[in-house]
C-alpha positions in Angstrom: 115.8 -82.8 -21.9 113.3 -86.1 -22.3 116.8 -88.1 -20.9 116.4 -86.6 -17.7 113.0 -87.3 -17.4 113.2 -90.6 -19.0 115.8 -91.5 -16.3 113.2 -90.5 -12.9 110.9 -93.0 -14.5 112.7 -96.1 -14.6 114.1 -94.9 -11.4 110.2 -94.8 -10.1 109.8 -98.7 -11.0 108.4 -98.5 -14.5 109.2 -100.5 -16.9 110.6 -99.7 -20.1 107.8 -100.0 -23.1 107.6 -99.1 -27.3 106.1 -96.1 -26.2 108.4 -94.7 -23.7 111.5 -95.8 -26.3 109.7 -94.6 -29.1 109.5 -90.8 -27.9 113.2 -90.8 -26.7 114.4 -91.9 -30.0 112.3 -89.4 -31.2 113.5 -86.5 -28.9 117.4 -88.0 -29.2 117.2 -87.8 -33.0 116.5 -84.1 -33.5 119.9 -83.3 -32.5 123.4 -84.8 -33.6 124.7 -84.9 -29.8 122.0 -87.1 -28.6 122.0 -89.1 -31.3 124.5 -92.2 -29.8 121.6 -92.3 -27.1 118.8 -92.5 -29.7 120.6 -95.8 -31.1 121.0 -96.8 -28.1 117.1 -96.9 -27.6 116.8 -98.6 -30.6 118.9 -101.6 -30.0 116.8 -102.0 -26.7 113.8 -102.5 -28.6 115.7 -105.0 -31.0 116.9 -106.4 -28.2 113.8 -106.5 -26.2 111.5 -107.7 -28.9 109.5 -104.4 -28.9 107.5 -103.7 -31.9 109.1 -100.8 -33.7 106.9 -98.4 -35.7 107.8 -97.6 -39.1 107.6 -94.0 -38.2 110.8 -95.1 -35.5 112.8 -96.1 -38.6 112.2 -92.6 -40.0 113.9 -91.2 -37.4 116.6 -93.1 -37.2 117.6 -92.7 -40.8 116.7 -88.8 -40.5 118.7 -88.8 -37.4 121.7 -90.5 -39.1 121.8 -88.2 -41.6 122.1 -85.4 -39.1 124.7 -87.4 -37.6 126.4 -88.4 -41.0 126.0 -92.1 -40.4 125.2 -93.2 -43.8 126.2 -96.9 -42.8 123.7 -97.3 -40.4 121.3 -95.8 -42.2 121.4 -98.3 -44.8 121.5 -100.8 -42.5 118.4 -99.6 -40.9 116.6 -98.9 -44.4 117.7 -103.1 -45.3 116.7 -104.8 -42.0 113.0 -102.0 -42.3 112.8 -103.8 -45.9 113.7 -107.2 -45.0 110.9 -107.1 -41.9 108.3 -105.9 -44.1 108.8 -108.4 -47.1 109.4 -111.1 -44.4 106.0 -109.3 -43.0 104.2 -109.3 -46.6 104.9 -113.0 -47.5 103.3 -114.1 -44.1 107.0 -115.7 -43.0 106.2 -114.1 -39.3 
C-alpha cells in the first residue's frame, strides 16, 4: 500500500509536505484498518501548520464513518466550520 511507499520517501530525505499527507489520508481513509494511520496524518498537518484542503476534511469524516467514529467526526465537521467562519470574517 501508499504506507510503504510513503515510508521509502521520508527514508530518501524528503520532507513531509500537504501534498504527500494529503494523498495518504486519502489512501488510509478508504479502508477501516488504515484508518488510525489516516488520523495520524491529519494531526501532523495540525501540528505542522500545513494548509488542509477542504476536500481532506471530506475524507476524514467519510473515513470516520467507515470507521464508526462519530465523535471525531463532529469534531472535525466543528473545527472545518470554526476555520472557515474565522476564515470568512477575515480573523486570520
Amino acid at each position: 500500500m501508499g504506507l510503504k511507499l510513503y515510508k521509502e520517501i521520508v527514508s530518501s530525505g524528503m520532507e513531509p509536505n500537504p501534498v504527500t499527507h494529503s494523498a495518504m489520508i486519502y489512501l488510509c481513509t478508504r479502508s477501516k484498518i488504515y484508518f488510525d494511520s489516516a488520523v495520524n496524518f491529519y494531526d501532523q498537518m495540525k501540528l505542522l501548520n500545513f494548509p488542509i484542503h477542504l476536500r481532506v476534511h471530506n475524507y476524514m469524516i467519510q473515513g470516520c464513518s467507515k470507521a464508526a467514529e462519530l465523535e471525531r467526526a463532529w469534531a472535525i465537521w466543528n473545527n472545518l466550520i470554526d476555520e472557515y467562519l474565522t476564515m470568512a470574517m477575515g480573523m486570520r
